[in-house]
MDTraj code that builds the backbone (N, CA, C; nanometers):
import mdtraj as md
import numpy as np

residues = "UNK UNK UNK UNK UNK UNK UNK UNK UNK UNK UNK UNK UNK UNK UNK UNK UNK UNK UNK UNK UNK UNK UNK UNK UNK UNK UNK UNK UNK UNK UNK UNK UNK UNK UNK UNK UNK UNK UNK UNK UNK UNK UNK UNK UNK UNK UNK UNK UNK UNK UNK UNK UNK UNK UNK UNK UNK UNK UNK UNK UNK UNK UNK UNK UNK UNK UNK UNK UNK UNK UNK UNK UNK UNK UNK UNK UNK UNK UNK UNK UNK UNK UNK UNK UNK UNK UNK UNK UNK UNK UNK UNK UNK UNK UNK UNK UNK UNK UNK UNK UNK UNK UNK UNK UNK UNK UNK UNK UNK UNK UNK UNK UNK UNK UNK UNK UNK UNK UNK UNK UNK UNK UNK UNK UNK UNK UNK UNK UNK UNK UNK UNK UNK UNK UNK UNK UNK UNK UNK UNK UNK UNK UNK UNK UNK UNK UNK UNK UNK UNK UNK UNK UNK UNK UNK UNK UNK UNK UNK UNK UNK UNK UNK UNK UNK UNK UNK UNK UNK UNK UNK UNK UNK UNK UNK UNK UNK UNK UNK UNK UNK UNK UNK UNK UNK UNK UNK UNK UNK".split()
xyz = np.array([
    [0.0843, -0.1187, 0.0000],
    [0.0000, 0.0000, 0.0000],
    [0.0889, 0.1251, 0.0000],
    [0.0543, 0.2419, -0.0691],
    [0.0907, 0.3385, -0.0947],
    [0.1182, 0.4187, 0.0063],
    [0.2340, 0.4881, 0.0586],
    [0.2351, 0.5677, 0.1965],
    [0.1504, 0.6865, 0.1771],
    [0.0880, 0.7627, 0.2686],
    [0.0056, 0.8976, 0.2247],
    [0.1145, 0.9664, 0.3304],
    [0.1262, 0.9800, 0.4254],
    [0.2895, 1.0345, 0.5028],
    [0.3238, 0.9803, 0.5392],
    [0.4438, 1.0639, 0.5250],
    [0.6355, 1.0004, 0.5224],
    [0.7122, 1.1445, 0.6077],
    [0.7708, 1.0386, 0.6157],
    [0.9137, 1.1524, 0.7011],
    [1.0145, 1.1390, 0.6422],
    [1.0935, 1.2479, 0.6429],
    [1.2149, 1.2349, 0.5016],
    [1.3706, 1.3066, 0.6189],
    [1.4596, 1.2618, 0.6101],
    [1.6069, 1.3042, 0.6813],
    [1.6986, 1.3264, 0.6232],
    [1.7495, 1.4506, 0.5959],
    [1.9097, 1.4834, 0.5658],
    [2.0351, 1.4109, 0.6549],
    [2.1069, 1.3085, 0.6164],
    [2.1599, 1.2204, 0.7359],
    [2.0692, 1.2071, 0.8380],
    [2.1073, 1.2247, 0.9745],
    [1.9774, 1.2802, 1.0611],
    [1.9429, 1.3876, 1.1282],
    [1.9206, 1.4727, 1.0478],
    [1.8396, 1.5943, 1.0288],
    [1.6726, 1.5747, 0.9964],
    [1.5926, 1.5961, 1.0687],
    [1.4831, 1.6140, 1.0055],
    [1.4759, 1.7061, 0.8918],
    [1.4137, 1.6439, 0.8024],
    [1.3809, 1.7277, 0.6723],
    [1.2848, 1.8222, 0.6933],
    [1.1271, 1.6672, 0.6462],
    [1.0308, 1.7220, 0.5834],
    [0.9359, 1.6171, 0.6934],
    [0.8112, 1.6350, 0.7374],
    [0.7132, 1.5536, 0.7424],
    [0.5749, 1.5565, 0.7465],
    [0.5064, 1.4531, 0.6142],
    [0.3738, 1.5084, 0.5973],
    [0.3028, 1.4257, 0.5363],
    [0.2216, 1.5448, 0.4258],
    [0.1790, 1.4106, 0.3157],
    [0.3158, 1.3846, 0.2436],
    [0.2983, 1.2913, 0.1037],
    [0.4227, 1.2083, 0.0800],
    [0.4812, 1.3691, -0.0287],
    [0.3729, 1.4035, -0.1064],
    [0.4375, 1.5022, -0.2179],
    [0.4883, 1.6252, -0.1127],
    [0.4374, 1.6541, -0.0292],
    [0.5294, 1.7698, 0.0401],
    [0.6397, 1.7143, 0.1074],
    [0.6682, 1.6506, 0.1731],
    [0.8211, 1.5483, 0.2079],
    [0.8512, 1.5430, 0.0447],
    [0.8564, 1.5296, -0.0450],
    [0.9475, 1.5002, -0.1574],
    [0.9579, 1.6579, -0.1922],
    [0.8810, 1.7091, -0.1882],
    [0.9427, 1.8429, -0.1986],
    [0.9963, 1.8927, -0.1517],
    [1.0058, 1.8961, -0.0268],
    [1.1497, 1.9035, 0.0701],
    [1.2408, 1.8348, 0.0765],
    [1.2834, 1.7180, 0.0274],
    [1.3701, 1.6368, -0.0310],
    [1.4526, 1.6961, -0.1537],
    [1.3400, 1.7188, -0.2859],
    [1.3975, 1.7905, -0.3610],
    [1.4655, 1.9197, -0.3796],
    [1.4113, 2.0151, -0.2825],
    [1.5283, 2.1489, -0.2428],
    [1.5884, 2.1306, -0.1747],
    [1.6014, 2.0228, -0.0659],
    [1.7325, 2.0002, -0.0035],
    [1.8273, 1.9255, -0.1427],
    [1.7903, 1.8240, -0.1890],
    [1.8826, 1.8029, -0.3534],
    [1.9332, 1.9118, -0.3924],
    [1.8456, 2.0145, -0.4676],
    [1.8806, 2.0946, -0.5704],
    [1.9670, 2.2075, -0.4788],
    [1.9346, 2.2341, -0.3743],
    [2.0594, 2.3401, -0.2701],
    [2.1970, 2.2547, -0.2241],
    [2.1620, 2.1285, -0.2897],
    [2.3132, 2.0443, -0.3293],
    [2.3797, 2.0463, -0.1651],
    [2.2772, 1.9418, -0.1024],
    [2.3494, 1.8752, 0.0468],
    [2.3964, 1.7451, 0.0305],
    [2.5008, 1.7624, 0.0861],
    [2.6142, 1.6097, 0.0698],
    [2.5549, 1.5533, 0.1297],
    [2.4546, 1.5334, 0.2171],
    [2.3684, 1.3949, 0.3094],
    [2.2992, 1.3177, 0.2068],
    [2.2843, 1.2289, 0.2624],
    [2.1626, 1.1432, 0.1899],
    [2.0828, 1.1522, 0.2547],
    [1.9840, 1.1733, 0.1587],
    [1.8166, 1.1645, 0.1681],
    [1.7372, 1.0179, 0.2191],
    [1.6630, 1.0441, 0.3172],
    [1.6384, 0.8826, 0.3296],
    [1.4566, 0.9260, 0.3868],
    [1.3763, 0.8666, 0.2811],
    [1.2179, 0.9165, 0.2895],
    [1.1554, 0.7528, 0.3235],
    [1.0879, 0.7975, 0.4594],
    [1.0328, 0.6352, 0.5314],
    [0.9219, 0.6978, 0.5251],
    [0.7898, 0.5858, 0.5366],
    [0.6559, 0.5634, 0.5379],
    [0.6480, 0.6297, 0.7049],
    [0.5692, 0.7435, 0.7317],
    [0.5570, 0.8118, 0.8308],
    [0.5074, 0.6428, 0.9283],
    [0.4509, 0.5560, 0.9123],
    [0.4145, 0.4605, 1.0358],
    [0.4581, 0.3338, 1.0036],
    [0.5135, 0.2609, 0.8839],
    [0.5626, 0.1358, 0.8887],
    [0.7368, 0.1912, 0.9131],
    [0.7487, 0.2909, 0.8556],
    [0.9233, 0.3019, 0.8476],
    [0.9652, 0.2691, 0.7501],
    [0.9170, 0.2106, 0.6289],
    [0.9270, 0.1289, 0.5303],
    [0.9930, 0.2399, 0.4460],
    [1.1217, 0.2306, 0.3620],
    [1.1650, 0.3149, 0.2734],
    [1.1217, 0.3981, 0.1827],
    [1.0580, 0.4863, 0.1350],
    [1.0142, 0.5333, -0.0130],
    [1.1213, 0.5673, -0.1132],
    [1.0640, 0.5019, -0.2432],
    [1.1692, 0.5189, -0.3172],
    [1.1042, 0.5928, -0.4285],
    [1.2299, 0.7489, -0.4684],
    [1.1931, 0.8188, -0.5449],
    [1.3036, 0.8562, -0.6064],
    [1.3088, 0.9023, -0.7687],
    [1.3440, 0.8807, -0.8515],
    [1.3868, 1.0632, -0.8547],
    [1.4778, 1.1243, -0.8186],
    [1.5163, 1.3016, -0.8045],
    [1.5689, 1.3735, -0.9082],
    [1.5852, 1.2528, -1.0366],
    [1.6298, 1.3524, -1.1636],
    [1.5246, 1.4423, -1.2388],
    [1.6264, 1.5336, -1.2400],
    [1.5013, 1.6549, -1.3098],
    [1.4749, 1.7536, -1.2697],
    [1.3393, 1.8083, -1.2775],
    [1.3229, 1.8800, -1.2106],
    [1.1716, 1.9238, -1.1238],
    [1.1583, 1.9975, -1.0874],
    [1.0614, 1.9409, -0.9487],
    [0.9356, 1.8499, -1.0088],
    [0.8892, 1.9755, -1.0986],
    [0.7576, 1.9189, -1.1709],
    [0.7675, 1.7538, -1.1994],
    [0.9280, 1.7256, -1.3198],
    [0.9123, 1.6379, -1.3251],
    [0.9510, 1.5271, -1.2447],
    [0.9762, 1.5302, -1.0894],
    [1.0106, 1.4551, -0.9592],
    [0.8468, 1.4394, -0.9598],
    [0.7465, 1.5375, -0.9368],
    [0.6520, 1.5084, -0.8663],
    [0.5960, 1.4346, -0.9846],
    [0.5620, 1.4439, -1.1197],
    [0.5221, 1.3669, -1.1407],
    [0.5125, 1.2021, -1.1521],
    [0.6513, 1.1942, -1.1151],
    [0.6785, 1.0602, -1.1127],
    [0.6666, 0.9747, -0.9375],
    [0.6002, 1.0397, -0.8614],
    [0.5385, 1.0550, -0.7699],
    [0.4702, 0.9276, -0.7834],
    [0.4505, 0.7881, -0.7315],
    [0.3084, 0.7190, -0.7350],
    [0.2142, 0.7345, -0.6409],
    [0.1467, 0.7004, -0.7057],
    [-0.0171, 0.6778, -0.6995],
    [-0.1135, 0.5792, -0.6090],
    [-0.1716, 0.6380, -0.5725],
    [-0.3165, 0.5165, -0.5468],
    [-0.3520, 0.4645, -0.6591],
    [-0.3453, 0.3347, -0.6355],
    [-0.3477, 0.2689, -0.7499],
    [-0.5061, 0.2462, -0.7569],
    [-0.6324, 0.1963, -0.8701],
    [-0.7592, 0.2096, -0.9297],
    [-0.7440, 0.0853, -0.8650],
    [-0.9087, 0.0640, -0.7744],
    [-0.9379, -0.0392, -0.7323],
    [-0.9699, -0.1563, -0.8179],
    [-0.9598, -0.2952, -0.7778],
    [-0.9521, -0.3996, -0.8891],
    [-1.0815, -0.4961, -0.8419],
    [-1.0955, -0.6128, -0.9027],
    [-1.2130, -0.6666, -0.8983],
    [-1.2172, -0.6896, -0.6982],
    [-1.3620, -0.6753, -0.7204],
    [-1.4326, -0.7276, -0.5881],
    [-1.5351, -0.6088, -0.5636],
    [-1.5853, -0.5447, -0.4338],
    [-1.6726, -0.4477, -0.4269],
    [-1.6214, -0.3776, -0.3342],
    [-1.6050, -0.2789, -0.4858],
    [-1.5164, -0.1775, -0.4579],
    [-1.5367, -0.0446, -0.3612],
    [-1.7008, -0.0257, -0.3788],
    [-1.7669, 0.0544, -0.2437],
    [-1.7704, 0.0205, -0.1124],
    [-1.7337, -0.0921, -0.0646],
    [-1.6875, -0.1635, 0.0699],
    [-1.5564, -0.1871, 0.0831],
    [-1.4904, -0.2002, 0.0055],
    [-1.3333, -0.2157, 0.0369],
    [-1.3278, -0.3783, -0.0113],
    [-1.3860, -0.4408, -0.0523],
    [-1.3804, -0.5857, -0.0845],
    [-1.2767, -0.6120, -0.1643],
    [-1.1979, -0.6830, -0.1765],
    [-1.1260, -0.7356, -0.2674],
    [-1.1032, -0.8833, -0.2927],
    [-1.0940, -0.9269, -0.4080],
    [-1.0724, -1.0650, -0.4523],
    [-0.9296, -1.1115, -0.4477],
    [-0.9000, -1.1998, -0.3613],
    [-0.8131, -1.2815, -0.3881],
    [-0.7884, -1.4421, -0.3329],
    [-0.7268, -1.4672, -0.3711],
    [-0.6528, -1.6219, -0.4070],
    [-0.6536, -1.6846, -0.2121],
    [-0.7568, -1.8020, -0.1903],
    [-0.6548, -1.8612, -0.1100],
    [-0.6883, -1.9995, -0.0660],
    [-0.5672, -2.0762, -0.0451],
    [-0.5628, -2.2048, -0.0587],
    [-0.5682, -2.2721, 0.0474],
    [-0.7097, -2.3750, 0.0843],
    [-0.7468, -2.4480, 0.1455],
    [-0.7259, -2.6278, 0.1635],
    [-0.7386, -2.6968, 0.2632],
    [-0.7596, -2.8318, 0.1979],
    [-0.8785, -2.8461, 0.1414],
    [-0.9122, -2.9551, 0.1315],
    [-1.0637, -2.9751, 0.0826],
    [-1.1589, -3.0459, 0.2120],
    [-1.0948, -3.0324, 0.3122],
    [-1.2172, -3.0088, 0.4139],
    [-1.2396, -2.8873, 0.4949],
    [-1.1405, -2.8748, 0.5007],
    [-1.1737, -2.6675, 0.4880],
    [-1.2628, -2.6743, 0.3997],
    [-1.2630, -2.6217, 0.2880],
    [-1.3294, -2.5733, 0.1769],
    [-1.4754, -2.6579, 0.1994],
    [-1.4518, -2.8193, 0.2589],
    [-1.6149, -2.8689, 0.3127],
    [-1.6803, -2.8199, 0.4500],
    [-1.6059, -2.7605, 0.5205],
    [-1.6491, -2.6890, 0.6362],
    [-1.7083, -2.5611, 0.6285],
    [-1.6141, -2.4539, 0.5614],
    [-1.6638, -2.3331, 0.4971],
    [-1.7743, -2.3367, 0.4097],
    [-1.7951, -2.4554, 0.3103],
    [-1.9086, -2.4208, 0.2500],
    [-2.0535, -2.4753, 0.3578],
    [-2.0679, -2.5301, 0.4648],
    [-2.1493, -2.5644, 0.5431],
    [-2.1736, -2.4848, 0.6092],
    [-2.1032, -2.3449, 0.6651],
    [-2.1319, -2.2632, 0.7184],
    [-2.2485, -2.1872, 0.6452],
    [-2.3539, -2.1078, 0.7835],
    [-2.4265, -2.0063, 0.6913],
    [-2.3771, -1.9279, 0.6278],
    [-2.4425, -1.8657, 0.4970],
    [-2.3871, -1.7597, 0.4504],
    [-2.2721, -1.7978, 0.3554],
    [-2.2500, -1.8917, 0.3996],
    [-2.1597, -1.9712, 0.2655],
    [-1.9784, -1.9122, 0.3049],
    [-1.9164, -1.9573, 0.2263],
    [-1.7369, -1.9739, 0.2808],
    [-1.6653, -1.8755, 0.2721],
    [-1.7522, -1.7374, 0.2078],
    [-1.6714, -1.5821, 0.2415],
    [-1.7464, -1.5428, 0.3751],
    [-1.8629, -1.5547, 0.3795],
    [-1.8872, -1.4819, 0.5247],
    [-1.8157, -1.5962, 0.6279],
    [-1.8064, -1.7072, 0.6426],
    [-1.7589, -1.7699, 0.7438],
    [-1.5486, -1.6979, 0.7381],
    [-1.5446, -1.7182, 0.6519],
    [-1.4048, -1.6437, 0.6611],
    [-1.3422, -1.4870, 0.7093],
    [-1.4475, -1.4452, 0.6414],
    [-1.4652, -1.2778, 0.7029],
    [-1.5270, -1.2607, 0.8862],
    [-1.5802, -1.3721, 0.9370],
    [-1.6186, -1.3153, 1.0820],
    [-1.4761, -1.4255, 1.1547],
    [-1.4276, -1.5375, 1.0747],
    [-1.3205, -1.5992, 1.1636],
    [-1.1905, -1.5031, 1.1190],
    [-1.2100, -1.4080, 1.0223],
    [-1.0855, -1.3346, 1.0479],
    [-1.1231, -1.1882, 1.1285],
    [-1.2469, -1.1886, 1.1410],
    [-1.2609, -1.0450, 1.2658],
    [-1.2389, -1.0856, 1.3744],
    [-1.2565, -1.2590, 1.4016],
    [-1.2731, -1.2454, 1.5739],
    [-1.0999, -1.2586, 1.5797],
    [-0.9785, -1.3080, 1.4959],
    [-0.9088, -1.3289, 1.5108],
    [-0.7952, -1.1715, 1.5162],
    [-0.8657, -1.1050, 1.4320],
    [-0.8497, -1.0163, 1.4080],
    [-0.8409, -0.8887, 1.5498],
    [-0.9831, -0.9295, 1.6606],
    [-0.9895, -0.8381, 1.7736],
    [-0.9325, -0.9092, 1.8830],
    [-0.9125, -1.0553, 1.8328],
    [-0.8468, -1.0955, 1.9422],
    [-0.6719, -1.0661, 1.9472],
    [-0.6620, -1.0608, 1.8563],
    [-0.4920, -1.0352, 1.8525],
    [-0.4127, -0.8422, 1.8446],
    [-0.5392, -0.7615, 1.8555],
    [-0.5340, -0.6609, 1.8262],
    [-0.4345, -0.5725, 1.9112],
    [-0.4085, -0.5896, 2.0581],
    [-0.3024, -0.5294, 2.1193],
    [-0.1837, -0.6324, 2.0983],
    [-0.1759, -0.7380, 2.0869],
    [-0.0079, -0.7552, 2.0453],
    [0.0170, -0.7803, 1.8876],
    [-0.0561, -0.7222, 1.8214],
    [-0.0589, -0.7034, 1.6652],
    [-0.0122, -0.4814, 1.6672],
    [-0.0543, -0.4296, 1.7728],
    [-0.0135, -0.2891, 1.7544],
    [0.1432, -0.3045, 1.8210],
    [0.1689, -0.3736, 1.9262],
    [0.2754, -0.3893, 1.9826],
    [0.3961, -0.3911, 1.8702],
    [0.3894, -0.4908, 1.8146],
    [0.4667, -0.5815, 1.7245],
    [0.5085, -0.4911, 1.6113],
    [0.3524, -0.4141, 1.5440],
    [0.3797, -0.3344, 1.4660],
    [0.4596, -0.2165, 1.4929],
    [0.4192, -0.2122, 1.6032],
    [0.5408, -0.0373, 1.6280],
    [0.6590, -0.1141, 1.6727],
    [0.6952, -0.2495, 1.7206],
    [0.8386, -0.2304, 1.7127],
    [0.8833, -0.2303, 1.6133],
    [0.8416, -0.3361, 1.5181],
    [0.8956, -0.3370, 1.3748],
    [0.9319, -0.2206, 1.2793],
    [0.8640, -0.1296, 1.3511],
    [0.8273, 0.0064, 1.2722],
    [0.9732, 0.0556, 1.3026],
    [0.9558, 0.0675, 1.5162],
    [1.0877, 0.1450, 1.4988],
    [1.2260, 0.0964, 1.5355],
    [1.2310, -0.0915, 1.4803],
    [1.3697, -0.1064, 1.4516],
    [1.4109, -0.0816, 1.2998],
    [1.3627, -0.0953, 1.2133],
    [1.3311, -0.0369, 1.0509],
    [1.3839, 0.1383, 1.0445],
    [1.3304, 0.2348, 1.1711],
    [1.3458, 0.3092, 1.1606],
    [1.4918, 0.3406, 1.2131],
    [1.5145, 0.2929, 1.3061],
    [1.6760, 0.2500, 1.4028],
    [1.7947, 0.2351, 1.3073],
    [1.7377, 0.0916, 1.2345],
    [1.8528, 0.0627, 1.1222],
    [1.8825, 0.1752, 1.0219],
    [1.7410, 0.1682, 0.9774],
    [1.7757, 0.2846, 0.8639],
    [1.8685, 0.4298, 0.8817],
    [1.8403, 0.4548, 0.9935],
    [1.9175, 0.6236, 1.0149],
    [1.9783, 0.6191, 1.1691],
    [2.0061, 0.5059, 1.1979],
    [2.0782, 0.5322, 1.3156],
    [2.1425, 0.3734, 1.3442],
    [2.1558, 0.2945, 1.2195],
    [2.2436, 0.1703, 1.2342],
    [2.3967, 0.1725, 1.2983],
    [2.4812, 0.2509, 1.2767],
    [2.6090, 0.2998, 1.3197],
    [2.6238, 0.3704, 1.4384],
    [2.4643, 0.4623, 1.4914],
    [2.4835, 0.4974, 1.6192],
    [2.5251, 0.4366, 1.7193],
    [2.5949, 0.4830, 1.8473],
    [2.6459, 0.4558, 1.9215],
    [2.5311, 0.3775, 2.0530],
    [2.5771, 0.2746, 2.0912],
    [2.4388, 0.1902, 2.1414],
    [2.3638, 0.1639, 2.0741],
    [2.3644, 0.1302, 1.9469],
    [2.2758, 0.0752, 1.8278],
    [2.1535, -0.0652, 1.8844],
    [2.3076, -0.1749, 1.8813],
    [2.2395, -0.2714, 1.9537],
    [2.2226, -0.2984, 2.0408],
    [2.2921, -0.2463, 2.1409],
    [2.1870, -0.2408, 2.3068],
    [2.0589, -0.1958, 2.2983],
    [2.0471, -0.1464, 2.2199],
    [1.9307, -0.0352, 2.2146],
    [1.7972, -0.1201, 2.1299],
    [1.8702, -0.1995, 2.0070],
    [1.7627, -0.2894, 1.9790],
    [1.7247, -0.3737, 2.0631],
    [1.8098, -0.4373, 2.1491],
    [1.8081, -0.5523, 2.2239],
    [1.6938, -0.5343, 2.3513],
    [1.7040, -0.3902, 2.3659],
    [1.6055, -0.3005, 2.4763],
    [1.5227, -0.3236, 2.4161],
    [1.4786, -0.2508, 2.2670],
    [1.3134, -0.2591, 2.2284],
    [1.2824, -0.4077, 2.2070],
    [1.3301, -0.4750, 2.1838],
    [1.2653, -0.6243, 2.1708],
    [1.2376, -0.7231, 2.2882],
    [1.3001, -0.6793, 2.4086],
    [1.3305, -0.7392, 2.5174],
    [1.1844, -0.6029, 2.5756],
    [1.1688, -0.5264, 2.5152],
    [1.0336, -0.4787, 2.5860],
    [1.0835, -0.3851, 2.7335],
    [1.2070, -0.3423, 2.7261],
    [1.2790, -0.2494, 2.8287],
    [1.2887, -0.0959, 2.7891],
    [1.1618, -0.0540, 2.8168],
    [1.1430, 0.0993, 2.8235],
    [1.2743, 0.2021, 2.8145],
    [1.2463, 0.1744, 2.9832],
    [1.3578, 0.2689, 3.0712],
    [1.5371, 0.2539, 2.9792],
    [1.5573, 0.1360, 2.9588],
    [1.7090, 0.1239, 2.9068],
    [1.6977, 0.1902, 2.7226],
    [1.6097, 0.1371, 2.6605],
    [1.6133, 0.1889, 2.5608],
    [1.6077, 0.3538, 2.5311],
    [1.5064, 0.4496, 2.6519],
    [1.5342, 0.5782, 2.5875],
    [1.6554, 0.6254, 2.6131],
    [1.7053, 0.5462, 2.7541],
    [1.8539, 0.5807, 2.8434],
    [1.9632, 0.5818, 2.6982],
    [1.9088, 0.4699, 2.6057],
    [2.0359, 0.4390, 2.5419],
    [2.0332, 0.5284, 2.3740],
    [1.9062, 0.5704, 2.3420],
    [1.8886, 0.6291, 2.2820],
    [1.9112, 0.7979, 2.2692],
    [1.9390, 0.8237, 2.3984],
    [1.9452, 0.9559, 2.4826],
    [2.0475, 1.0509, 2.3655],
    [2.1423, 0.9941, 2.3835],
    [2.2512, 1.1007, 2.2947],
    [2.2272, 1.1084, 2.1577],
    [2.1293, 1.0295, 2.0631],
    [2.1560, 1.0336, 1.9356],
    [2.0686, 1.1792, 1.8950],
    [2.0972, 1.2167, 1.7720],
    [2.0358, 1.3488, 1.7024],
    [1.8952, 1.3495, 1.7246],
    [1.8230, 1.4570, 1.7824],
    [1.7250, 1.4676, 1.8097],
    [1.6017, 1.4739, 1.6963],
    [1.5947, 1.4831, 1.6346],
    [1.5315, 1.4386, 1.5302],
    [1.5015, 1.2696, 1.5095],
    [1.5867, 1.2448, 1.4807],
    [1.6028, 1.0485, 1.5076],
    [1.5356, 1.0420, 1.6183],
    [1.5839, 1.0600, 1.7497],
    [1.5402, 1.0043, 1.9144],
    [1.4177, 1.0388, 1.8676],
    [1.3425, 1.1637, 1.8777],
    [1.2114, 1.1800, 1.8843],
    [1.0598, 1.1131, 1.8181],
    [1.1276, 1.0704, 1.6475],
    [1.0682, 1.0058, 1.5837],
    [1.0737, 0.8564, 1.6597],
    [1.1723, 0.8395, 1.6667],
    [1.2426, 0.7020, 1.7037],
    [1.0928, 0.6451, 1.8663],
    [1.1237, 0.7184, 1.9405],
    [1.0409, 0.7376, 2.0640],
    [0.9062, 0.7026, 2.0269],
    [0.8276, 0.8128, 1.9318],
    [0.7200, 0.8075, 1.9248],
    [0.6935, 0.6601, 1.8529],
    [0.7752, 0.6442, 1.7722],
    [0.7085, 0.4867, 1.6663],
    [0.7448, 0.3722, 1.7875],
    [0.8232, 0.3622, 1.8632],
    [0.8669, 0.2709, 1.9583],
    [0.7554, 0.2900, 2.0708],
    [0.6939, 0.3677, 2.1300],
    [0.5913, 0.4248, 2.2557],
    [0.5102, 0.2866, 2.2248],
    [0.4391, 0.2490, 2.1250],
    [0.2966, 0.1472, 2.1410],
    [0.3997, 0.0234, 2.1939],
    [0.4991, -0.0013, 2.1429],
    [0.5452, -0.0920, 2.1167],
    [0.5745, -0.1885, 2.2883],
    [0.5720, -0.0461, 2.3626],
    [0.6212, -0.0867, 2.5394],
    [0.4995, -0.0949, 2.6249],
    [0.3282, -0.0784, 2.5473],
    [0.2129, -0.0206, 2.6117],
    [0.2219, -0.1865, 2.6704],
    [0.1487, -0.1816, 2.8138],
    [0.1176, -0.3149, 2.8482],
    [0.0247, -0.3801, 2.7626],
    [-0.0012, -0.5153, 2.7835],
    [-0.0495, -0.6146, 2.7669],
    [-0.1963, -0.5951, 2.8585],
    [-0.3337, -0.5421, 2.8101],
    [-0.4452, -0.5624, 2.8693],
    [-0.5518, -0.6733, 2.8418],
    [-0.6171, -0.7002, 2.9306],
    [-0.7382, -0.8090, 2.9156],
    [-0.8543, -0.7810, 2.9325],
    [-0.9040, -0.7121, 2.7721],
    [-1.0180, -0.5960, 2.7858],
    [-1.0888, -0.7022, 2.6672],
    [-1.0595, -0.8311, 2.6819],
    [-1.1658, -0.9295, 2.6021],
    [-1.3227, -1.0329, 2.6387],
])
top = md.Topology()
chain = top.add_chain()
for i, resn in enumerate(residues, 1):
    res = top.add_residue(resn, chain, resSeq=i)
    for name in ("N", "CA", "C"):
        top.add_atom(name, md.element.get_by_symbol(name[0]), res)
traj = md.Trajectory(xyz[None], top)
């Protein structure tokens, strides 16, 4: 899926952060005012890289900008989409015995699975988010891997301790995508 904001860093400098075409536009005048850093533009919440293409000139940067891509078969006014997936064939005899037949039985066994896993599915996601974000712009920092070893080991207190000195820009982002990642574990089922 397409990022809609991103955060973009001159080494680690905060750039830009927003929607995705204004971060690339601040990307691109930091380019064209010709800064020796590298540019490094992450998906404002997975961390996930964006990759953009800076020859040229702005117009033609932004146009080469992607897109939301045109929805494809299924129903498209609900968000439905069609795809592929592979069962045995008593699955496929179980599902079709259900009421409602073997998409609605699939669609409520993936909601309940879905609310049941929902706080260590946000957990997981923000660490992932902000070791992605760690590596990417602060792999060489100093306490790198103590510091991963903190967020995965689920140690608050040591990780901001160890995060403390790096460029504030980094720490802060870094903090906020890492915060869900330390929320307790509740039993609100």
């Amino acid at each position: 899926m397409l990022p809609t904001h991103c955060i973009a860093f001159a080494g680690t400098e905060l750039l830009a952060k927003g929607p995705l075409i204004d971060v690339v536009k601040a990307a691109k005048a930091a380019l064209d005012k010709g800064t020796d850093r590298s540019i490094a533009i992450l998906d404002l919440v997975s961390s996930r890289p964006v990759d953009i293409n800076f020859t040229g000139t702005e117009e033609e940067v932004l146009q080469r900008v992607p897109r939301a891509p045109l929805r494809g078969a299924g129903r498209p006014k609900l968000g439905v989409v069609a795809r592929e997936v592979t069962l045995l064939p008593r699955h496929w005899d179980w599902l079709s015995s259900q009421p409602g037949g073997a998409s609605v039985a699939l669609r409520k066994l993936v909601e309940h699975a879905s609310r049941d896993a929902r706080g260590a599915d946000t957990r997981r996601e923000a660490r992932d988010s902000a070791y992605r974000f760690m590596h990417e712009l602060a792999g060489d920092a100093p306490g790198f891997e103590e510091a991963s070893r903190a967020l995965f080991a689920g140690d608050a207190a040591r990780f901001e301790e160890l995060v403390a000195p790096w460029p504030i820009g980094v720490r802060e982002h870094l903090l906020d995508l890492a915060g869900p990642a330390f929320a307790e574990e509740t039993s609100d089922q």
